[in-house]
Each structure stands twice: as C-alpha cells, then as structure tokens.
Residue frames relative to the residue before (quaternion, step in Angstrom):
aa qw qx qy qz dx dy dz
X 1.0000 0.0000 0.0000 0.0000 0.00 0.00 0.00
X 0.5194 -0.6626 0.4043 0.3575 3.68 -0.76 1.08
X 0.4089 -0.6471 0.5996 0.2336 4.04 -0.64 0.32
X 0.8511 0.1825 -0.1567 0.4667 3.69 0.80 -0.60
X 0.4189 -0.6683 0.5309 0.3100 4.12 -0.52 0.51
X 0.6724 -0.5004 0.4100 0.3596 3.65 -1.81 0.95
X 0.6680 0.5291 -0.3703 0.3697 3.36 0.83 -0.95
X 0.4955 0.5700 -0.4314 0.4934 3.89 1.13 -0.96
X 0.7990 0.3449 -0.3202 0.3743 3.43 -0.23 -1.40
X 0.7142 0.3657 -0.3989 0.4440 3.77 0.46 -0.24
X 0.6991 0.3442 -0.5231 0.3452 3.84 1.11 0.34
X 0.5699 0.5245 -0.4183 0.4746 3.80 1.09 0.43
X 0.4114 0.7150 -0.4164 0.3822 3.12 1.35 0.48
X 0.6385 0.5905 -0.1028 0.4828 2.85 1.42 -1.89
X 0.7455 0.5384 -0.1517 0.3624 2.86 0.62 -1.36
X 0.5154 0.4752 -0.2884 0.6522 3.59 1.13 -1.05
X 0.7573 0.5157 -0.2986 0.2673 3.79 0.28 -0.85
X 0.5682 0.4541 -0.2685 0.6316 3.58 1.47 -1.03
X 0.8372 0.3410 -0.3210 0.2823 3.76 0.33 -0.29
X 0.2940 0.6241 -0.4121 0.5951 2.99 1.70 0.92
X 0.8233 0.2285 -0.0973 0.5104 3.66 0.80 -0.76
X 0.5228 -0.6975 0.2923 0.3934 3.31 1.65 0.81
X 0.4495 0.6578 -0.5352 0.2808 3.88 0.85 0.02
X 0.6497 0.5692 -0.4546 0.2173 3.64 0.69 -0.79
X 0.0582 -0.8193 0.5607 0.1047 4.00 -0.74 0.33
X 0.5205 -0.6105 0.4696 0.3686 3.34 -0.89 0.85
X 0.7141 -0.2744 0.3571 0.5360 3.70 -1.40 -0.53
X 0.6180 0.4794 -0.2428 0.5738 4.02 0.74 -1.72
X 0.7485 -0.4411 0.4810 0.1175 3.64 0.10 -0.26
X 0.7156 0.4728 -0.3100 0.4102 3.32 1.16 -1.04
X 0.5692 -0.3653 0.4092 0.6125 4.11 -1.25 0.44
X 0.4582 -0.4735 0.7176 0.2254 2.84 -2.83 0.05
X 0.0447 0.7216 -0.6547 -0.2206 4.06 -0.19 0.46
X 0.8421 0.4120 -0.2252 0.2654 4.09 0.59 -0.66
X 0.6046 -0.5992 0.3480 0.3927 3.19 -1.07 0.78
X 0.6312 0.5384 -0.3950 0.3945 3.40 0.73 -1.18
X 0.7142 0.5893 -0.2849 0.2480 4.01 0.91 -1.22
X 0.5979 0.6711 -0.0590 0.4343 2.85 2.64 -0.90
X 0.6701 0.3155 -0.2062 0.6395 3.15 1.57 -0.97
X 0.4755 0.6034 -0.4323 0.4722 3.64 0.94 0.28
X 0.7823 0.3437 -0.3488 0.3850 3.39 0.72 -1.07
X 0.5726 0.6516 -0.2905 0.4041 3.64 1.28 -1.01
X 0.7105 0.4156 -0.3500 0.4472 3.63 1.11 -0.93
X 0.3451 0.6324 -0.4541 0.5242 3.84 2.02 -0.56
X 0.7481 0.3023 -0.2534 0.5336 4.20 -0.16 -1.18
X 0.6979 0.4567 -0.3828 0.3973 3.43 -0.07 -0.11
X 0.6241 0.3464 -0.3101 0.6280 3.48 1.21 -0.68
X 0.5650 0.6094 -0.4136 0.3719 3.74 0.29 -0.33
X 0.6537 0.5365 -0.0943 0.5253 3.24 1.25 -1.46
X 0.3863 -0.7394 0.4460 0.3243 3.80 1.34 -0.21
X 0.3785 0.6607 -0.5713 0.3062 3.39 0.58 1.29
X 0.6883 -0.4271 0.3638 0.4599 3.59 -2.22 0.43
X 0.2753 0.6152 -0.7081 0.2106 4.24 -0.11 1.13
X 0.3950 -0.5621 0.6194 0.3799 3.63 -1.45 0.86
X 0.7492 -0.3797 0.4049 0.3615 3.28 -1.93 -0.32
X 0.3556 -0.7651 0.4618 0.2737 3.29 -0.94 0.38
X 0.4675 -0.7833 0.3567 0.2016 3.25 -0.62 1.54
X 0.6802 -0.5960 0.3708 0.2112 3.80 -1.00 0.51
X 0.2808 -0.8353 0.3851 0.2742 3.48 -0.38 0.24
X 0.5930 0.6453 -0.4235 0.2292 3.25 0.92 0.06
C-alpha cells in the first residue's frame, strides 16, 4: 500500500520546483536552498490540504 497520496507527490513537486527557481520561502521569509526543507514543506501543504501524508514524527 503506497505510504504517500497522488496529491502529496504533486505538492513536492511544486515545491521541489519553485526552489529550483528560488520562489520557494520558508514561513520567516528566508530562500529554500535544500531538498529535504522542500519536500518537507510540500508534504506540510499537502497534509494541510487533507491528503494520504503519515504523521509527522517528533524530534526528540
């Protein structure tokens, strides 16, 4: 069974995509340089948006 929904994968698309062309901004405003900060934020809007995204996991 897939772990992630069609709708995720087409917003980290975007997302990976604007930060290739420097459009992506964090929350503060500042550029995205990393992939990891990109598919983080797209899989954030995609869950927001009530797509198939697991939970995000804790940091401790």
């Amino acid at each position: 069974m897939a772990k992630y929904g069609e709708k995720a994968g087409e917003k980290v698309e975007k997302a990976m995509h604007e930060m290739k062309e420097g459009k992506l901004k964090t929350g503060s405003g500042k550029k995205v340089t990393s992939k990891k900060q990109a598919v983080a934020i797209g899989l954030s809007e995609a869950r927001k948006e009530g797509g198939k995204v697991p939970k995000k996991k804790d940091k401790s």
